[in-house]
PLY file of the C-alpha trace (Angstrom):
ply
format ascii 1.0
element vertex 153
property float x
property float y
property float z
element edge 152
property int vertex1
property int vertex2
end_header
-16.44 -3.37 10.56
-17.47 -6.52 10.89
-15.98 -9.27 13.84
-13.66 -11.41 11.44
-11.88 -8.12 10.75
-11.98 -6.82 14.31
-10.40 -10.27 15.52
-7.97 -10.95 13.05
-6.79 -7.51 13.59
-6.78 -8.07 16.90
-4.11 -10.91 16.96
-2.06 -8.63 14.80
-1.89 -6.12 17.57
-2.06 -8.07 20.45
1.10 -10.10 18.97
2.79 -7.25 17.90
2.42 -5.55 21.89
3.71 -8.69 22.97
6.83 -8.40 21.05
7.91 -5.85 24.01
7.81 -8.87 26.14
9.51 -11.06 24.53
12.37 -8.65 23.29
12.63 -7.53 26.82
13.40 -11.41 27.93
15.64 -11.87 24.89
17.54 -8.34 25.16
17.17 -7.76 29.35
16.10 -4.32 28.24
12.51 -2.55 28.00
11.97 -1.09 24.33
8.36 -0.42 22.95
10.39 -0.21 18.60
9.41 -3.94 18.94
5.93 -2.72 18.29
6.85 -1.14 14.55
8.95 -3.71 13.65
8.45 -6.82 11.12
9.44 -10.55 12.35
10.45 -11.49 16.56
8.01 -13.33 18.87
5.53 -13.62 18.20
4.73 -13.96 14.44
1.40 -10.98 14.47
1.06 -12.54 10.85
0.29 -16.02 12.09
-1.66 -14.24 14.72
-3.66 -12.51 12.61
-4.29 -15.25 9.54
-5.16 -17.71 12.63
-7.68 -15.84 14.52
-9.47 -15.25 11.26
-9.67 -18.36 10.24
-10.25 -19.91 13.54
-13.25 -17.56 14.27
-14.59 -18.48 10.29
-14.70 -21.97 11.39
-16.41 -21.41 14.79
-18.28 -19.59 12.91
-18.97 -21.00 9.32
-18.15 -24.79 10.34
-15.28 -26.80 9.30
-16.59 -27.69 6.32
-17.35 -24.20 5.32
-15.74 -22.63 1.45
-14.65 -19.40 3.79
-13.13 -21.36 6.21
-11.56 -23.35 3.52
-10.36 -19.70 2.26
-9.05 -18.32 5.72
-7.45 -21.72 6.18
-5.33 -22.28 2.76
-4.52 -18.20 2.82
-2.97 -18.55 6.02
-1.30 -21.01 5.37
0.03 -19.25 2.68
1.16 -16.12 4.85
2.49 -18.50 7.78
4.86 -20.42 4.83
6.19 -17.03 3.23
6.94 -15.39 6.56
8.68 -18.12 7.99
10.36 -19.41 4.38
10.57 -16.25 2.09
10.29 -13.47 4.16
13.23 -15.01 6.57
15.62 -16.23 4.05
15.68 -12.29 2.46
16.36 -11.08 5.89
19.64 -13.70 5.93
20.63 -12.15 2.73
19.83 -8.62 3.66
22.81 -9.71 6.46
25.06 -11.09 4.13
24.82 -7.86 1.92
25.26 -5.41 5.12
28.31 -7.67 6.11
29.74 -7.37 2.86
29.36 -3.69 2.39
30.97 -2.89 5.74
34.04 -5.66 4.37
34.65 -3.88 1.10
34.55 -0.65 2.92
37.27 -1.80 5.01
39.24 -3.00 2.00
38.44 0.07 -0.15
40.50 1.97 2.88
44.26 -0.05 2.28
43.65 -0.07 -1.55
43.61 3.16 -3.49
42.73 1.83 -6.12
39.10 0.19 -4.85
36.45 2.63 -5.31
33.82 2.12 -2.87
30.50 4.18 -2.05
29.21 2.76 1.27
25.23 2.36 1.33
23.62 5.20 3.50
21.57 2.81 5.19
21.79 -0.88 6.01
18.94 -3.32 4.81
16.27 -4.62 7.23
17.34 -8.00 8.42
14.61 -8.50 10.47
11.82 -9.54 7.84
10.62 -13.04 8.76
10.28 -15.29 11.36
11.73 -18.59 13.13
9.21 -21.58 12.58
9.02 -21.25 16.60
7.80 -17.73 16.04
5.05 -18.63 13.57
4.04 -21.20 15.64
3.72 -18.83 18.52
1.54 -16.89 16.82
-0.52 -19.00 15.36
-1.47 -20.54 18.96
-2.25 -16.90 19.71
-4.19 -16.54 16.73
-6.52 -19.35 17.54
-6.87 -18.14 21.13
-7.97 -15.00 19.89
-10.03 -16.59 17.30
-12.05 -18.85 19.87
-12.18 -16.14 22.64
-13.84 -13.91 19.94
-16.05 -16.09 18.42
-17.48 -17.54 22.52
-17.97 -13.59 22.72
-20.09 -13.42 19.62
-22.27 -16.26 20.58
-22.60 -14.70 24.27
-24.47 -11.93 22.28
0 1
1 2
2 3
3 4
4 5
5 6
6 7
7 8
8 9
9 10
10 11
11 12
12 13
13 14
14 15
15 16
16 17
17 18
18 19
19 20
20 21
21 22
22 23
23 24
24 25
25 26
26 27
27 28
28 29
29 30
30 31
31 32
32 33
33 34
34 35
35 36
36 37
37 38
38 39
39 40
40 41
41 42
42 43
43 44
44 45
45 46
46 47
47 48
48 49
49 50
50 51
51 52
52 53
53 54
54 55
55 56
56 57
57 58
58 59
59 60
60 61
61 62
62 63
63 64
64 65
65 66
66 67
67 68
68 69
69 70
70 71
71 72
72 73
73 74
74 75
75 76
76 77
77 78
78 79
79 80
80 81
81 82
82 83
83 84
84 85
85 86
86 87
87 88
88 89
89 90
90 91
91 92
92 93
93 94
94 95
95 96
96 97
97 98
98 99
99 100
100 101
101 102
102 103
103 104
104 105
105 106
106 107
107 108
108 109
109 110
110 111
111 112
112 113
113 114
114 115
115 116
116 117
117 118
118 119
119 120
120 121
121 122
122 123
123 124
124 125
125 126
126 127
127 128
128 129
129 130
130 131
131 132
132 133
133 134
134 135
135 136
136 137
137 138
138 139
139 140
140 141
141 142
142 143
143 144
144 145
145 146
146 147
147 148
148 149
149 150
150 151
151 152
């Protein structure tokens, strides 16, 4: 596999380990789910898109078409998981919130028919612009640490 891969999946797991840290300062409680989960701190999206297209341009040069490419794509990715990606997770809480109302209500009114969902929607999808930003600042870390590696070589 070549390095771009290697460190842009790097910054995806490196920001996704460090989601254990951060929950455990948000929570007060150790948990490694953190890990297998989508959205928290920080963003291993940003992380990832970032140290791609920060080692392209160590790489390639600014001025480069494929760091023009890893730029405008993550971009791209950074926008729909902090825009997109979030605002369905608000809704997916809205929905759960409603289902667990009419559930409530469907118990005083015999008439209300009501078939609770078996399980509640993800409402942890996207991120907080502070999270994206987090992990794009990763991301270029990683990017530039891998790319003064490379040139070590």
């Amino acid at each position: 596999m070549n390095r771009g891969i290697w460190t842009a999946l790097s910054g995806i797991g490196i920001a996704q380990g460090l989601k254990i840290f951060t929950n455990k300062r948000v929570n007060g409680v150790w948990d490694w789910r953190p890990i297998f989960s989508t959205g928290g701190m920080p963003s291993s999206h940003s992380a990832g898109v970032s140290a791609l297209a920060t080692y392209v341009a160590a790489k390639k040069g600014w001025g480069s078409t494929d760091t023009a490419l890893a730029v405008i794509f993550g971009i791209i990715v950074m926008y729909d998981a902090q825009g997109i990606r979030r605002h369905t997770g608000e809704i997916a809480k809205i929905v759960n919130d409603l289902d667990a109302d009419i559930e409530v209500l469907s118990g005083h009114m015999p008439g209300l028919f009501h078939v609770k969902q078996e399980k509640e929607l993800n409402e942890l999808l996207g991120h907080q612009p502070a999270e994206v930003a987090g992990g794009a600042l990763l991301g270029i870390l990683i990017g530039l640490v891998s790319s003064m590696l490379e040139a070590r070589r």
